[in-house]
N, C-alpha and C positions, 0 to 999 in steps of 0.2 A: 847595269851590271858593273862590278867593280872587281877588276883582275887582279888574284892577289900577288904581293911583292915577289918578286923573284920564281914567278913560275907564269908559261905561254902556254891560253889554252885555247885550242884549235878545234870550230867544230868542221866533221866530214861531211861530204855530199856527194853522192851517186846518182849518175844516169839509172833510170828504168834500162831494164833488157830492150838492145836491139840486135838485128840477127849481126849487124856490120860490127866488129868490135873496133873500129879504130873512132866508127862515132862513140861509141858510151865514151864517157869521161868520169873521173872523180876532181872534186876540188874540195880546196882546204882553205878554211877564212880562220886567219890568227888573231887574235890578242893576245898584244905581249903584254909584259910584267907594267903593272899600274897604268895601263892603258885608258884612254879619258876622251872625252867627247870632241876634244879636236885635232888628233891622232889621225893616221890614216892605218888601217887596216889590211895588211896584206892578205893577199889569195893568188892562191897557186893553181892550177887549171892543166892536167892531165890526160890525154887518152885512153882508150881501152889497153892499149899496148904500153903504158906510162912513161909516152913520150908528153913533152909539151906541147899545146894544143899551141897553135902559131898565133894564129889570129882568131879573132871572135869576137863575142859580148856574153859574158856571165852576168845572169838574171837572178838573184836574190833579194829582200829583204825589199821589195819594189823599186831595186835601184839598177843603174843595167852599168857594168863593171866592165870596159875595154882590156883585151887580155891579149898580152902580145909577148911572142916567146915563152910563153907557159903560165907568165904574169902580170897581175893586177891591181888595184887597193880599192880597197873599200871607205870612205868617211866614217868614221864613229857614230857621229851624228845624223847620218844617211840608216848606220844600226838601227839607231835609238828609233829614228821616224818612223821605218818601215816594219820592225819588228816584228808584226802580228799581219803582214803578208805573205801568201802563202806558198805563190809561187815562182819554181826555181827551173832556170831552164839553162842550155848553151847554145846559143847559135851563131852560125859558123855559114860564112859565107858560101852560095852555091847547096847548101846543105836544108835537109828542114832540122827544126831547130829541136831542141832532144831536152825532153825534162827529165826531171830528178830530184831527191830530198834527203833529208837530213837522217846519217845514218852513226852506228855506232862502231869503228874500225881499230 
């Protein structure tokens, strides 16, 4: 994938409905502008209540993403590897872990 010049595109991801809303989460994994295979990736990691999730492990693309104060990064190249894996989780110490996927926001 090849980010064009002068525009960050960001996809979303949503928890599945749980009854707790401070477990659901949304995050956001960016590509900035001409982004490239040895780039890091940031991702943003949210609550239901759109605080910053403190601590955790964001689970995407088969790579597992340490998120602290709300934030993350991802490798480009960790993109590129896991691409066509499918799943996406957050899990949050003391907590069970809470999946979620790719949504349009």
């Amino acid at each position: 994938m090849k980010v064009p010049a002068g525009k960050t595109v960001t996809l979303t991801f949503v928890s599945h409905p749980v009854k707790d809303v401070k477990a659901r989460w949304w995050a956001y994994l960016s590509f900035p502008a001409e982004a490239a295979e040895g780039d890091e990736l940031p991702v943003k990691v949210v609550d239901g209540e759109m605080a910053p999730v403190a601590e955790g492990v964001f689970e995407c693309f088969g790579a597992k993403i340490a998120i602290s104060e709300g934030f993350g990064a991802l490798a480009y190249a960790d993109f590129i590897k896991g691409k066509h894996e499918k799943g996406i989780w957050l899990h949050r110490k003391d907590a069970e872990p809470v999946p979620g996927g790719l949504t349009f926001a």
